[in-house]
N, C-alpha and C positions, 0 to 999 in steps of 0.2 A: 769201124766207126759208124755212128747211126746218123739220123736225118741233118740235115742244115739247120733244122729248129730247134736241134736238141744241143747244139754246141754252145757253150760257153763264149761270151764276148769277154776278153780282160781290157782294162785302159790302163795308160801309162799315169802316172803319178801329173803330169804335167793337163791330161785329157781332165781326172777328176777335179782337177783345181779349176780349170775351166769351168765345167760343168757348177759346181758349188760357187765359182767364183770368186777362190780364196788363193792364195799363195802357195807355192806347192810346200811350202815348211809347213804350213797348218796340216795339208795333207800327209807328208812323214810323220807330223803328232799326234794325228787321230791314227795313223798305221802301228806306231809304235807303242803307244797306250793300247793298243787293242779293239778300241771305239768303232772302227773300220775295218774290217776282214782284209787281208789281202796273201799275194804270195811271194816270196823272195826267187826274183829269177836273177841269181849271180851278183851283180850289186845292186838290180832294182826291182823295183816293186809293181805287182802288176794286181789291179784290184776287179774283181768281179764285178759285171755293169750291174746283173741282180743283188749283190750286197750295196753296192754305191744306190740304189735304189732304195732299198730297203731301209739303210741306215738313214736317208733323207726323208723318208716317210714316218720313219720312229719322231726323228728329230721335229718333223712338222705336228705330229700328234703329240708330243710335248709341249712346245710352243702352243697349241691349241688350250692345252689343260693349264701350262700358266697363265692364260690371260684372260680367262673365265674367272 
């Protein structure tokens, strides 16, 4: 395995809803639609902290272009 830097953080389904501050149902509908990357570990879900980034940054430069 390589550096400490180079590892992967996951959060739990319950961590990103946190973070976004939504419901973790919202969080299974963005998993399940696709909208959200994540990985099925046995019955749950663990999602990458750089996708959960990423898709927040997509979603803020949307909102940016709708309201210009």
């Amino acid at each position: 395995m390589g550096e400490q830097s180079e590892r992967i953080r996951y959060l739990t389904v319950a961590e990103v809803a946190g973070v976004m501050r939504v419901s973790k149902m919202t969080v299974y509908r963005l998993l399940h639609s696709g909208e959200l990357p994540g990985l099925r570990v046995g019955r749950s879900f663990r999602v990458p902290a750089q996708a959960l980034e990423a898709y927040l940054r997509a979603a803020a430069t949307s909102e940016e272009q709708l309201s210009s």
